[in-house]
N, CA, C and O of each residue as an XYZ file, in Angstrom:
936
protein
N     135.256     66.074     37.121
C     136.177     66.234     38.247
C     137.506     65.529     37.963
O     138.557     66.094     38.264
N     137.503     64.515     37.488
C     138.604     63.038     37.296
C     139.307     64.398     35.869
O     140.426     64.912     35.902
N     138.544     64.575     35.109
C     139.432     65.130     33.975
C     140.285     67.088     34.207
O     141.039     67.778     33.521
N     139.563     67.261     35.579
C     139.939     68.659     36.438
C     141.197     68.087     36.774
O     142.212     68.580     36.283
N     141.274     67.046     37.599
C     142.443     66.701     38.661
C     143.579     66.440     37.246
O     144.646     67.054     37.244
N     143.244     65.543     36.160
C     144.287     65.158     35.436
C     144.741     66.182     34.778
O     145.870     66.100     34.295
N     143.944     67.407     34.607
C     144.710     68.595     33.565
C     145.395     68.885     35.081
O     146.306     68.064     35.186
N     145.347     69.493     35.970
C     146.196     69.859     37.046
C     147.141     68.711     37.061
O     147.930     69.509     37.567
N     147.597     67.967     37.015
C     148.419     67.074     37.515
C     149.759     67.583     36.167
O     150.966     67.824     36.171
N     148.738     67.544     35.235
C     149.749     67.946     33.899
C     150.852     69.015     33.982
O     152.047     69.009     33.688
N     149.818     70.149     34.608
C     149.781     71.342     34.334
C     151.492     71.532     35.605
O     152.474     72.270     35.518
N     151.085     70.441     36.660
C     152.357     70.820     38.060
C     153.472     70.419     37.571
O     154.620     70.817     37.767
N     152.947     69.383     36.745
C     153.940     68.167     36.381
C     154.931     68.527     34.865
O     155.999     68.004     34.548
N     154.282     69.404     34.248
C     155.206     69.990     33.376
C     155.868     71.408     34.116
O     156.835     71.934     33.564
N     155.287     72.029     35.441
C     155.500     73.100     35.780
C     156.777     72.710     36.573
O     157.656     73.566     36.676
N     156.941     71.573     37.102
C     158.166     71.252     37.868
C     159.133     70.869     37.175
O     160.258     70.983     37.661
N     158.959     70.276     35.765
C     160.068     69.769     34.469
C     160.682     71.233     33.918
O     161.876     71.532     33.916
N     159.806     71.894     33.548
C     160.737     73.402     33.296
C     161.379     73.610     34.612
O     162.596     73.440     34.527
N     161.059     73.856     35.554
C     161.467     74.446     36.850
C     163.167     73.311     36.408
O     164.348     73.561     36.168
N     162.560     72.440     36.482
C     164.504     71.678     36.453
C     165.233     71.587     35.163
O     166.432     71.335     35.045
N     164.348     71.828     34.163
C     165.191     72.087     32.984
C     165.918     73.413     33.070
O     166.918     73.606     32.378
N     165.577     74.081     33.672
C     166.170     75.627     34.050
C     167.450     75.924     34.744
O     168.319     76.775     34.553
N     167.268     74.747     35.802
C     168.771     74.734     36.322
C     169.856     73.996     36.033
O     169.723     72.777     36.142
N     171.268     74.578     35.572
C     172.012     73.599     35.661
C     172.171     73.170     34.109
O     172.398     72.015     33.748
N     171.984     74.510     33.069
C     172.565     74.392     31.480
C     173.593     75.128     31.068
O     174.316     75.902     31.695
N     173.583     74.775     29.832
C     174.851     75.408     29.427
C     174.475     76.271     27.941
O     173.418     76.290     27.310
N     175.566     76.847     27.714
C     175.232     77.898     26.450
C     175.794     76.929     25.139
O     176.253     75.803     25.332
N     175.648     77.744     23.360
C     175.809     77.030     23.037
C     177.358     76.685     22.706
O     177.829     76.004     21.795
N     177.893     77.285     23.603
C     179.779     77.125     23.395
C     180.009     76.245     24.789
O     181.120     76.148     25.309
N     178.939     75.683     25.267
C     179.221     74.714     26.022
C     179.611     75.363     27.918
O     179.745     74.674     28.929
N     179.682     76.712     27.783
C     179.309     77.643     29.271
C     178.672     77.999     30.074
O     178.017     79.031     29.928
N     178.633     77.241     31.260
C     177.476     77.484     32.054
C     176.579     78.552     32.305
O     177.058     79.409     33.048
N     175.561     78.738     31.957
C     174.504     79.712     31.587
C     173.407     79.716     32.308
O     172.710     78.703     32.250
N     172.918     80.985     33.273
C     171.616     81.144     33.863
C     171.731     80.727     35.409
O     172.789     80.955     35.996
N     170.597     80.085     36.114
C     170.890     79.285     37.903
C     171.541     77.759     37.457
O     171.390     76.816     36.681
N     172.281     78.221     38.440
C     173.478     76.918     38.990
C     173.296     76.349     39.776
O     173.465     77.210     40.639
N     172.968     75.175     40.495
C     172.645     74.643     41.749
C     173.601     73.401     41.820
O     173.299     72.445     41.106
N     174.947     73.296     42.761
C     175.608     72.123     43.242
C     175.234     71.761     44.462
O     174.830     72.402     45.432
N     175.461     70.470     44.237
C     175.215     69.100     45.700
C     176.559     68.850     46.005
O     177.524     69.091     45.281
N     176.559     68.145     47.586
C     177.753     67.079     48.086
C     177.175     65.911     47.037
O     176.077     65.641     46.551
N     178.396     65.424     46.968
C     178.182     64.098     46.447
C     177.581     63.002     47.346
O     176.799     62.099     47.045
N     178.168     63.324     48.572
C     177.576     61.791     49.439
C     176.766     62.296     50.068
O     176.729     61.805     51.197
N     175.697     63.462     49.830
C     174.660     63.511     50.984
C     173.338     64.107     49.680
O     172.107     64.117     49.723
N     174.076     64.430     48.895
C     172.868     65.584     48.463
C     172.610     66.751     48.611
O     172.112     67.557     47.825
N     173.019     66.879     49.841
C     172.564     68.079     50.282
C     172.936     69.494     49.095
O     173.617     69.337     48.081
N     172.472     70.487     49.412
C     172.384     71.864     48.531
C     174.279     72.547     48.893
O     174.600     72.911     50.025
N     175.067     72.573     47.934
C     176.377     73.104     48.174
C     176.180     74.217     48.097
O     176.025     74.739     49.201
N     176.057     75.325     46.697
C     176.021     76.228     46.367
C     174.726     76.971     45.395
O     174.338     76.025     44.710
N     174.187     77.756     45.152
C     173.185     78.557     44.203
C     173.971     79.447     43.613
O     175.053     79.713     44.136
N     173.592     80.036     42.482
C     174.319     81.013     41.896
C     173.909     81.242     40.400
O     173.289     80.285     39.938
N     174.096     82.216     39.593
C     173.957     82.416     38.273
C     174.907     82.704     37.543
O     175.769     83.344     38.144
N     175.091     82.534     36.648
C     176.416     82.529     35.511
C     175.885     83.245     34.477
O     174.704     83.048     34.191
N     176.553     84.067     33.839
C     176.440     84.695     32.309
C     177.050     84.220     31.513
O     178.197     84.650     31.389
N     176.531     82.970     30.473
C     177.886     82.526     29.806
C     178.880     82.260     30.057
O     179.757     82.582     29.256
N     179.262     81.523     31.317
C     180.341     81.189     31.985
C     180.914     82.291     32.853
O     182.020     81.980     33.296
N     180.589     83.199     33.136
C     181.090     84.342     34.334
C     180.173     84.424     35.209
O     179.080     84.681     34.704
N     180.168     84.295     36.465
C     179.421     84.313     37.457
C     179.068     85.763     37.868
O     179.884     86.683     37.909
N     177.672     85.861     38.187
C     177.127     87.175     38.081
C     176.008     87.203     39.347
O     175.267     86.248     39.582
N     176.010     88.505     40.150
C     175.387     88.205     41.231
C     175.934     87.780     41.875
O     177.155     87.651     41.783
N     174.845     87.186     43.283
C     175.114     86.927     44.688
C     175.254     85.392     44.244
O     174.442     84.850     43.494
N     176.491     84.689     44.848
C     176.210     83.293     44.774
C     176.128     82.728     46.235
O     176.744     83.473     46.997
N     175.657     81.826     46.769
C     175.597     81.577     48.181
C     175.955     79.743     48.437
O     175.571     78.716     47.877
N     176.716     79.997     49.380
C     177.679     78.403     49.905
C     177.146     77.855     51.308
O     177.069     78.788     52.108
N     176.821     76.839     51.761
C     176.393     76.176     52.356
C     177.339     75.112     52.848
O     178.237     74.626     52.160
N     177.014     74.729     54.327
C     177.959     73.305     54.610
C     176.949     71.948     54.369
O     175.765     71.962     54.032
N     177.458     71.263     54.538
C     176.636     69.800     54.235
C     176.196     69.293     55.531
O     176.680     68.587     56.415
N     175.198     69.857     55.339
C     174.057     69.514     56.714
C     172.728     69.779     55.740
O     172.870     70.243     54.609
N     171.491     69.456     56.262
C     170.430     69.251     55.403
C     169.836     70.896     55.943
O     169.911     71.390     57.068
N     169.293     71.428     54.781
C     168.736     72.832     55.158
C     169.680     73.928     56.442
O     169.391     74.444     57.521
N     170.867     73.870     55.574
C     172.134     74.616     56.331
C     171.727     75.836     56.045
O     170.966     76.072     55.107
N     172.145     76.621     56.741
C     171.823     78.266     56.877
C     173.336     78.624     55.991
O     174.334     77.935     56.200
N     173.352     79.803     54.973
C     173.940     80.350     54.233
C     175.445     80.406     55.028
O     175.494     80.841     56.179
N     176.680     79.927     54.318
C     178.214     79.600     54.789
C     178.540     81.014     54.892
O     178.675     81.805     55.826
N     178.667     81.106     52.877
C     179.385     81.992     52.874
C     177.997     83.047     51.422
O     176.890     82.856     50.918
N     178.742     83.742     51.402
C     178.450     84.789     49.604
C     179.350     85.484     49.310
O     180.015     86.254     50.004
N     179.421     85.157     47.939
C     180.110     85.843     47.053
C     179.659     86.725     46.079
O     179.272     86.139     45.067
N     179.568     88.108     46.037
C     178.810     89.062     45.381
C     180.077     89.362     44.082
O     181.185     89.881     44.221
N     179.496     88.881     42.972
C     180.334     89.481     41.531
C     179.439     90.970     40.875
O     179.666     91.336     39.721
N     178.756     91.481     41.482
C     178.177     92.222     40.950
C     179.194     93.502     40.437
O     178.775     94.306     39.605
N     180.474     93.605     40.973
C     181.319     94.275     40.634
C     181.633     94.433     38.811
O     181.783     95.448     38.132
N     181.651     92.808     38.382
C     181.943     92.752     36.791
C     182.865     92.359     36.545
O     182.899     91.642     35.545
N     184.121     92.596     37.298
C     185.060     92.518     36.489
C     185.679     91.010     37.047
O     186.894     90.925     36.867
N     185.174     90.048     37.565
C     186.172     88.787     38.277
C     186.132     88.532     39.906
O     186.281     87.562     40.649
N     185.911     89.638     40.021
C     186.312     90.646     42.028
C     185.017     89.808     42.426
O     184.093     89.527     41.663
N     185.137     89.452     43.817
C     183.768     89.314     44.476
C     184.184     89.391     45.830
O     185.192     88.936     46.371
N     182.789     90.351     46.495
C     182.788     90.543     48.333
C     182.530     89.563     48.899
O     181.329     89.331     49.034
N     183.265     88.828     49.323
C     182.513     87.429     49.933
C     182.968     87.551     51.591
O     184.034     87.976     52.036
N     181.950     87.102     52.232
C     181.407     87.414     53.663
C     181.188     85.864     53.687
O     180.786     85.160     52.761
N     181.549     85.485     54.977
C     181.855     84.296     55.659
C     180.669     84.257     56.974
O     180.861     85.241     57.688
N     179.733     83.566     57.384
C     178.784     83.160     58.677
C     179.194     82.133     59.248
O     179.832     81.213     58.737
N     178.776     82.266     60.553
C     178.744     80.862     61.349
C     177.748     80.561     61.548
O     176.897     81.310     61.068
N     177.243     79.360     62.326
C     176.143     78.340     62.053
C     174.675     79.647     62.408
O     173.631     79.393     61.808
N     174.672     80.648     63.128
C     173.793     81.252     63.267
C     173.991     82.863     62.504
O     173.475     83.953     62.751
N     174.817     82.487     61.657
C     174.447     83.902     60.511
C     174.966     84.968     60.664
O     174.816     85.887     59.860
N     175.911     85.077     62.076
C     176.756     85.956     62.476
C     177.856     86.236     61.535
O     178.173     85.193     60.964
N     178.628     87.348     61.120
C     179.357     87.345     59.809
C     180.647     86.737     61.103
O     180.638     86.893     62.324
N     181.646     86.034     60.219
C     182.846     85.215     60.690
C     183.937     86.572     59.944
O     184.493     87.251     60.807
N     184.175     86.879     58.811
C     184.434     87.916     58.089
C     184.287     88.368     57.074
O     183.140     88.202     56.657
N     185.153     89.077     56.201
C     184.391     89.832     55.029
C     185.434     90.203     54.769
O     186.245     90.509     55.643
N     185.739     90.287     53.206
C     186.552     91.291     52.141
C     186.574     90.627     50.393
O     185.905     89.770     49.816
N     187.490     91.359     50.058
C     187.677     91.086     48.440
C     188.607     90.236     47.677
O     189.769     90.602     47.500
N     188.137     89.061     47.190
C     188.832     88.124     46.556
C     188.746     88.221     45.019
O     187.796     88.688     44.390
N     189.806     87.743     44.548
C     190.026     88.033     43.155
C     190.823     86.524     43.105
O     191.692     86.184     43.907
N     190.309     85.694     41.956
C     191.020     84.245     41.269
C     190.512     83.610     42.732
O     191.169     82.623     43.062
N     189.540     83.973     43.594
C     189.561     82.865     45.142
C     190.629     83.550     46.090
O     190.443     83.141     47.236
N     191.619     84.393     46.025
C     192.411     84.657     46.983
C     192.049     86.077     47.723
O     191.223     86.926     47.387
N     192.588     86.061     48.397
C     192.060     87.557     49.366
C     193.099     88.411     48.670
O     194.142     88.007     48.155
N     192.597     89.809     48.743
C     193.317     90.915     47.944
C     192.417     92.116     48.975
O     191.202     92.262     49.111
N     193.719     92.955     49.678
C     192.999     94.540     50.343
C     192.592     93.816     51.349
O     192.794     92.637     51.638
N     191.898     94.786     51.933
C     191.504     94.826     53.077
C     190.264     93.695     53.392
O     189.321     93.438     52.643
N     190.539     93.127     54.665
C     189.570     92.134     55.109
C     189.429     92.003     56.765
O     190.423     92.001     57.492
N     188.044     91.890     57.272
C     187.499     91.954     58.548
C     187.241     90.791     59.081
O     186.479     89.967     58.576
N     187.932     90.627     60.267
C     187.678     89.084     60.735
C     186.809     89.338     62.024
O     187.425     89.737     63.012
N     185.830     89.205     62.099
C     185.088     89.216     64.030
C     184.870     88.484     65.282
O     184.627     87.303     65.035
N     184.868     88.668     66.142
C     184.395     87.403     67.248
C     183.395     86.770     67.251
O     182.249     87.189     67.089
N     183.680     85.914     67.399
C     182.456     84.577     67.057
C     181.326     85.197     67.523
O     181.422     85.960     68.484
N     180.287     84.994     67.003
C     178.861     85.217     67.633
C     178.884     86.794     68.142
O     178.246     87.123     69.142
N     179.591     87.650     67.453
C     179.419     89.145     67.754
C     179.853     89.689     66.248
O     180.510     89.261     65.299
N     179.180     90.756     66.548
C     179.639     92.063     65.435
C     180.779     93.259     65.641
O     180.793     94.466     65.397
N     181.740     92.301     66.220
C     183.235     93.375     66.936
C     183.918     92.436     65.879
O     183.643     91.294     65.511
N     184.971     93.376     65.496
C     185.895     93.390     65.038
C     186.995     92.579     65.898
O     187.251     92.852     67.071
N     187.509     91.716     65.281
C     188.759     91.339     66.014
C     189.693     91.354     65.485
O     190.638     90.741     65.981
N     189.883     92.146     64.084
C     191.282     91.719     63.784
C     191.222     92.371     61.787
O     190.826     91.749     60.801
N     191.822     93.877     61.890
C     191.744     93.846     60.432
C     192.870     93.834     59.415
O     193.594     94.799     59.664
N     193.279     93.214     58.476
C     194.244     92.787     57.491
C     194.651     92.475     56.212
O     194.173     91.455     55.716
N     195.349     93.064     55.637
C     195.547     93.636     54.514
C     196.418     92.786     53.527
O     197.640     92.911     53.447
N     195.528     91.740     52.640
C     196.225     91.099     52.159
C     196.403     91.279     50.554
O     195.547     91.986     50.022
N     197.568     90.640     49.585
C     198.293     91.129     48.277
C     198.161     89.303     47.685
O     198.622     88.393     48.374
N     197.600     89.098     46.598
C     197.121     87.774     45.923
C     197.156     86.579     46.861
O     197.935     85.653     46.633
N     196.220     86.566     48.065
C     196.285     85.996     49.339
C     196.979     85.485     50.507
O     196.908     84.518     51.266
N     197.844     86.776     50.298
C     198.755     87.081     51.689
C     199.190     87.867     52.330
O     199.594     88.879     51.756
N     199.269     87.809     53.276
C     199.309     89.191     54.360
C     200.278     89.267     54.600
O     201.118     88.535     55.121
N     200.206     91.170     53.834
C     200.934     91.728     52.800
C     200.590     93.570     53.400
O     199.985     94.356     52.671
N     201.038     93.912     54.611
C     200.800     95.019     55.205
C     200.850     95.087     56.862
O     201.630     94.455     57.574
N     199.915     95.928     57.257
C     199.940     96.407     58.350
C     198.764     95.476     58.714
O     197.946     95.318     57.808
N     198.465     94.658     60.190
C     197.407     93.540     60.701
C     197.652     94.135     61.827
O     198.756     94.286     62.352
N     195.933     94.714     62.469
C     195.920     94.720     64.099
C     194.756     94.279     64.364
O     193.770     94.166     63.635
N     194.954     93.966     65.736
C     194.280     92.540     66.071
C     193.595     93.765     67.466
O     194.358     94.344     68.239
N     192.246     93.907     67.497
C     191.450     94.224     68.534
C     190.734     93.476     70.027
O     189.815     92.659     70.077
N     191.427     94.015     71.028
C     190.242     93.426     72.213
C     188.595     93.997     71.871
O     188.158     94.915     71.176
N     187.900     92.854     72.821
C     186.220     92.717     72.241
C     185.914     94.166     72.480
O     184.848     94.599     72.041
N     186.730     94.966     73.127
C     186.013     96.594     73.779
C     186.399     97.146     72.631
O     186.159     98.340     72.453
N     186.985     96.477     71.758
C     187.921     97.637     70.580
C     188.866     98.488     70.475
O     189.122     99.185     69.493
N     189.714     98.426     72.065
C     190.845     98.981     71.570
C     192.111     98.061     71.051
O     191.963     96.840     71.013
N     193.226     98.598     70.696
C     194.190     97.598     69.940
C     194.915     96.833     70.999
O     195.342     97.227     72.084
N     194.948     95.971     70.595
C     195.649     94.496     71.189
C     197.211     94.213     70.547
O     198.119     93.836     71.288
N     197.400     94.421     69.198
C     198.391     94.134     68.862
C     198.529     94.835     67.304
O     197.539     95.089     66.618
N     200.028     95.117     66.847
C     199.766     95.761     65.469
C     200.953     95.470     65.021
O     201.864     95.925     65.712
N     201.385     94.626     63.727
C     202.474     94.647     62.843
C     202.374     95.137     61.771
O     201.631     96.021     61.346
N     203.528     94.252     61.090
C     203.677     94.611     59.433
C     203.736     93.047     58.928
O     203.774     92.047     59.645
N     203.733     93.098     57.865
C     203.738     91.920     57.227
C     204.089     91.931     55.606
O     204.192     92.904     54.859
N     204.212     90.760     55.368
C     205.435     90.672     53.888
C     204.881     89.495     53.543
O     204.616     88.707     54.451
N     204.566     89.099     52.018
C     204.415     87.613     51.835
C     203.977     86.680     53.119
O     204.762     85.760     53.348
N     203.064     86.765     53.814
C     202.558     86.097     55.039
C     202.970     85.815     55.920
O     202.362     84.952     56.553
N     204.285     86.388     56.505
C     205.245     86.099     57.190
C     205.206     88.135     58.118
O     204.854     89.250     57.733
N     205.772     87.574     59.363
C     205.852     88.782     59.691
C     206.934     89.828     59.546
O     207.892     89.542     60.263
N     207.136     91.170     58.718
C     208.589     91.827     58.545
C     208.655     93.074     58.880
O     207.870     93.882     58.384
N     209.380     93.357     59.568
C     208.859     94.798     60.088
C     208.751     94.708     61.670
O     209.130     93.813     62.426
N     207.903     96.319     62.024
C     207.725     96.525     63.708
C     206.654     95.376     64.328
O     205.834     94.643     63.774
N     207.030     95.555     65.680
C     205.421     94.374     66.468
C     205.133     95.016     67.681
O     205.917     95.339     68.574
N     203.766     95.183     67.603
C     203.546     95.979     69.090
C     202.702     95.551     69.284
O     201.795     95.369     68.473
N     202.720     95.071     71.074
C     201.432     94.777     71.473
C     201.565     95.421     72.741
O     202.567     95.625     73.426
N     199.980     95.791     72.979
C     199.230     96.795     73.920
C     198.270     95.899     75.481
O     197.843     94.744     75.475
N     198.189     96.823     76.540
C     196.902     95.896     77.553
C     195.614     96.739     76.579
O     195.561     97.579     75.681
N     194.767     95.991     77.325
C     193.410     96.718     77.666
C     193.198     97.945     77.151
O     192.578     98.124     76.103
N     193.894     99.219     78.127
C     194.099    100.067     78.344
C     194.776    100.786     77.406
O     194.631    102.001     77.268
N     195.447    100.165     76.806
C     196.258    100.980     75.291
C     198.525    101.395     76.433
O     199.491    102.157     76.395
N     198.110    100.463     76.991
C     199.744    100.653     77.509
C     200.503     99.696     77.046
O     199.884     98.632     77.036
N     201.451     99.619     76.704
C     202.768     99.257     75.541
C     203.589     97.846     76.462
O     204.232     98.047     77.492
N     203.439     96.746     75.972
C     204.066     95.963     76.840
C     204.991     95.375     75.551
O     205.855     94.538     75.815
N     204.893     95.607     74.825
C     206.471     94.844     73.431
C     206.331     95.310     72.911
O     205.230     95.825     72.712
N     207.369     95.504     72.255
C     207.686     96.267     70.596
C     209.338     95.857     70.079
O     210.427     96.177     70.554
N     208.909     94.885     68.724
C     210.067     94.480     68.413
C     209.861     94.478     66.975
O     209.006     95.074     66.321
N     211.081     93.467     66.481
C     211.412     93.771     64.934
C     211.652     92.484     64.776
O     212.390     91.714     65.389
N     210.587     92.273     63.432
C     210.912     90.783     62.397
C     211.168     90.668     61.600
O     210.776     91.639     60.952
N     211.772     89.894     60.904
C     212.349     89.480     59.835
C     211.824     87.782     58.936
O     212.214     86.672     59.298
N     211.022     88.016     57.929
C     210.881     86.446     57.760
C     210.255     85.884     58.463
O     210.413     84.668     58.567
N     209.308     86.558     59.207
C     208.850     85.758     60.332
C     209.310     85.410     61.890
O     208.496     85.234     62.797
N     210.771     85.338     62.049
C     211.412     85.396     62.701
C     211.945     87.051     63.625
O     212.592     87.866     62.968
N     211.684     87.290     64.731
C     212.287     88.216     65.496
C     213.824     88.576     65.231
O     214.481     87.539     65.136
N     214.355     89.372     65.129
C     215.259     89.890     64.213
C     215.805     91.296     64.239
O     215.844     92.045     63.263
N     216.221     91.576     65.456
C     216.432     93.594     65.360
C     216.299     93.352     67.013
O     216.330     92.318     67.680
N     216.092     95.160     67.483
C     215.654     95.169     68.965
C     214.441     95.046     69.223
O     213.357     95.184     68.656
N     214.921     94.702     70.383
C     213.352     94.131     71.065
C     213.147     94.514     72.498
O     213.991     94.051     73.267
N     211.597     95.743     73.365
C     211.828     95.298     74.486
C     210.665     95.297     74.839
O     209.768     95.282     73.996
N     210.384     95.314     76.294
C     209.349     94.611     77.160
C     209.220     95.325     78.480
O     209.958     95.435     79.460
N     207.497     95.969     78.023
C     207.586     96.578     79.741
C     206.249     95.934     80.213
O     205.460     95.271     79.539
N     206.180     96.267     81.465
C     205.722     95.648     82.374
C     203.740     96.144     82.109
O     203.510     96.980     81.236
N     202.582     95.575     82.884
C     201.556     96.328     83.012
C     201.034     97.874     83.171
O     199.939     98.398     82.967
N     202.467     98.439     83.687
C     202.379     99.507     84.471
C     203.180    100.860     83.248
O     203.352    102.073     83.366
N     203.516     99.785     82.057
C     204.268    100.709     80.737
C     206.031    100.830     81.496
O     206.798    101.708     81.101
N     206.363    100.022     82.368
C     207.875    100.453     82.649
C     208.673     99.414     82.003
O     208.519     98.198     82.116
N     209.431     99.960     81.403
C     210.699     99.365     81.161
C     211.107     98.328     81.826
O     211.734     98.536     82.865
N     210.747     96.406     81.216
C     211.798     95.749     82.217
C     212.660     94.941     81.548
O     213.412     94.266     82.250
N     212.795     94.770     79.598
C     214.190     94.336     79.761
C     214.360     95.010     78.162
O     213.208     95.158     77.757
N     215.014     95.320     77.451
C     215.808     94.830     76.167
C     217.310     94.580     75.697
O     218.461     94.457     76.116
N     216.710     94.587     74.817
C     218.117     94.011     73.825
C     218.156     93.139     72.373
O     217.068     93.282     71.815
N     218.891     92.452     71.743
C     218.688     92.002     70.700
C     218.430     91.019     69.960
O     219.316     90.166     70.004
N     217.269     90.695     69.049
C     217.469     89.157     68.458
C     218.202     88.964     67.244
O     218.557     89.864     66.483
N     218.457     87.437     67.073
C     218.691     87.332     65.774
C     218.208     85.714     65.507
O     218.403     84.666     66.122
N     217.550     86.037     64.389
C     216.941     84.673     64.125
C     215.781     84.413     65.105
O     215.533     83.216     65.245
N     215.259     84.990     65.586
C     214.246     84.602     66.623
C     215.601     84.104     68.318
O     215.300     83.426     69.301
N     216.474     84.531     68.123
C     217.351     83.573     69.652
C     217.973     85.206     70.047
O     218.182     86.159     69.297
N     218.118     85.097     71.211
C     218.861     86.413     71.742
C     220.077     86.920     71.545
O     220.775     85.967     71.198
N     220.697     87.862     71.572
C     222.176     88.371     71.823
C     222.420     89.096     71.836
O     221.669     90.055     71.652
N     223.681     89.183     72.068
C     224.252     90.552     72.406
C     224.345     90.729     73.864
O     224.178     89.773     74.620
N     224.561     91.715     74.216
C     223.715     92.373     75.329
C     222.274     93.034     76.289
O     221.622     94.064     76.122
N     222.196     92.297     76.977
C     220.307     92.279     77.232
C     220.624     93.215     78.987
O     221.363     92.755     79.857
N     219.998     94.290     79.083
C     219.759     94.769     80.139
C     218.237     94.554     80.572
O     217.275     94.537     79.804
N     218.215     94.403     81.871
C     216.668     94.281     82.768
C     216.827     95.188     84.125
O     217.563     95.007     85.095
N     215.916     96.189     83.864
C     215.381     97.101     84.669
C     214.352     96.961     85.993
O     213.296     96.328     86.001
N     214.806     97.549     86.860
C     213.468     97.404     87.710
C     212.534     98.879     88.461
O     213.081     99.899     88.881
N     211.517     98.688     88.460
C     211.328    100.538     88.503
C     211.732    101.589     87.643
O     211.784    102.732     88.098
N     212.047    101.345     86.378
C     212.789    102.333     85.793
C     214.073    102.583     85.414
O     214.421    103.163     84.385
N     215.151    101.888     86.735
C     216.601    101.652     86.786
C     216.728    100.553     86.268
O     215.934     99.630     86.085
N     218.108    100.741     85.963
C     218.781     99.162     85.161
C     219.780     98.370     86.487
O     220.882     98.798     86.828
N     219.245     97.417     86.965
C     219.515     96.497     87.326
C     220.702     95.249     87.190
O     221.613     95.075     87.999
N     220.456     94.456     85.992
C     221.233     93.658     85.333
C     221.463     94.050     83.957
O     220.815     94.795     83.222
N     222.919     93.141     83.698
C     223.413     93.416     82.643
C     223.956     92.019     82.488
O     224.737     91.378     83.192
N     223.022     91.589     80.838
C     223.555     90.020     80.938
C     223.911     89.722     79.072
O     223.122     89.807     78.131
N     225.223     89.403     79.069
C     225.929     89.018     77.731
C     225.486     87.585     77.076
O     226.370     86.750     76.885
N     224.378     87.341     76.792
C     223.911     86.338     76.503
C     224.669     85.270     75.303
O     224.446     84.072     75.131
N     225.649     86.190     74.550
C     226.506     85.759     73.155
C     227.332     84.969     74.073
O     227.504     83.827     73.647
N     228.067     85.282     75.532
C     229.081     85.005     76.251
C     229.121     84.703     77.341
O     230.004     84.580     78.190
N     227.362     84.494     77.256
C     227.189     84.290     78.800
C     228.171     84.593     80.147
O     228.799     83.836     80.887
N     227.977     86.269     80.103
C     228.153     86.718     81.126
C     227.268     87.588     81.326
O     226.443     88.036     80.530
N     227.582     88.045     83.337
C     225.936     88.564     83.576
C     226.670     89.670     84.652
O     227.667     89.487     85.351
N     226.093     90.486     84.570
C     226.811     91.848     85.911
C     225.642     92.130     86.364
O     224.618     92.284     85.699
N     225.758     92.196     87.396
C     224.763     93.046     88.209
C     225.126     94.472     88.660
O     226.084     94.623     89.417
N     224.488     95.406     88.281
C     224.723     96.231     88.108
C     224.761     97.186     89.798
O     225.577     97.974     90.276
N     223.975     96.846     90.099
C     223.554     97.364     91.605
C     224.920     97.140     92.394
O     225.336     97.944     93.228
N     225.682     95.762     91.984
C     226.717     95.380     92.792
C     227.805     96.399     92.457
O     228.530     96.920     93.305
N     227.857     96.653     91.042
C     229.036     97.537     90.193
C     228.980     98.713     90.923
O     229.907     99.206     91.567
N     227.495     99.281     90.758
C     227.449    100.664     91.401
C     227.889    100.987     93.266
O     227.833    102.127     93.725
């Protein structure tokens, strides 16, 4: 019995030394080769899993926060080959946070961001060596559009429209750099017309008319601060 238990003891005890000689080598040009397993430094805890081919990462790799037996962060799928990986983002209960395609770590194309703790879309955007670098619209939880620009180097350039609920038009303007920049106007809940006119630099000018019901009302020179009322003129 005594010499049963000691061949088993051998037998676990070399079975758990391969098991860790396995993870965590290198090839013979010195490239990480085969399962990968990183820790936090100050906890231990499990960072990442993953496999490498000779130093290229291959497969699903999976990221973790530093909490003890954390549920999966993020993954990064290289199964593509060439560098590219789909990596999908969770929150603490596994719900996807978002999803798209990174190349060198940066976002590249199209990427899905959702509402916390749901599978709606809130927001999809199109980014160029990780920056948003296109057209971004941003969805209410029912899914219709909430808001829709353009974008340039991460900054906003181009049209801006944002919508109610309902899909009725309450702004639509023009940026530059980030900055508002062109015409700009603004209607009410009801889709009416209640003011435009022009920015520059994100600050107003020019001439700004405000409507009420449809009619134009005021007329206000904001460069010169002067203001007519129009109702009085007429």
């Amino acid at each position: 019995m005594k010499s049963y238990l000691a061949i088993l003891f051998i037998l676990l005890t070399g079975l758990c030394s391969a098991q860790q000689q396995a993870v965590n080598k290198f090839d013979a040009q010195g490239k990480r080769h085969g399962l990968w397993k990183g820790t936090y430094d100050d906890s231990g805890n499990l960072r990442y899993e993953g496999t490498f081919e000779h130093g290229r990462e291959t497969g699903v790799f999976k990221f973790y926060e530093n909490v003890k037996s954390a549920p999966v962060a993020a993954t990064r799928d290289f199964s593509a080959g060439n560098g590219e990986s789909y990596t999908v983002f969770f929150d603490e209960k596994s719900k996807k946070l978002s999803e798209g395609k990174e190349v060198n770590r940066l976002r590249e194309g199209e990427w899905k961001f959702y509402y916390p703790g749901k599978n709606t879309i809130m927001s999809v955007e199109l980014y160029s060596k990780g920056k948003l670098t296109g057209v971004r619209k941003v969805f209410f939880p029912s899914g219709s559009l909430a808001e829709e620009a353009q974008y340039k180097n991460g900054l906003r350039n181009g049209y801006y429209k944002k919508y109610t609920e309902k899909g009725i038009l309450l702004e639509e303007s023009v940026y530059k750099n980030g900055e508002m920049h062109g015409p700009a106007s603004f209607y009410n809940g009801s889709g009416e017309l209640e003011s435009k006119g022009q920015y520059s630099n994100n600050i107003k000018t020019g001439v700004w008319k405000f409507y009420e019901r449809g009619k134009l009302v005021k007329e206000e020179d904001v460069t010169n601060k002067k203001i007519e009322l129009v109702r009085q003129r007429e």
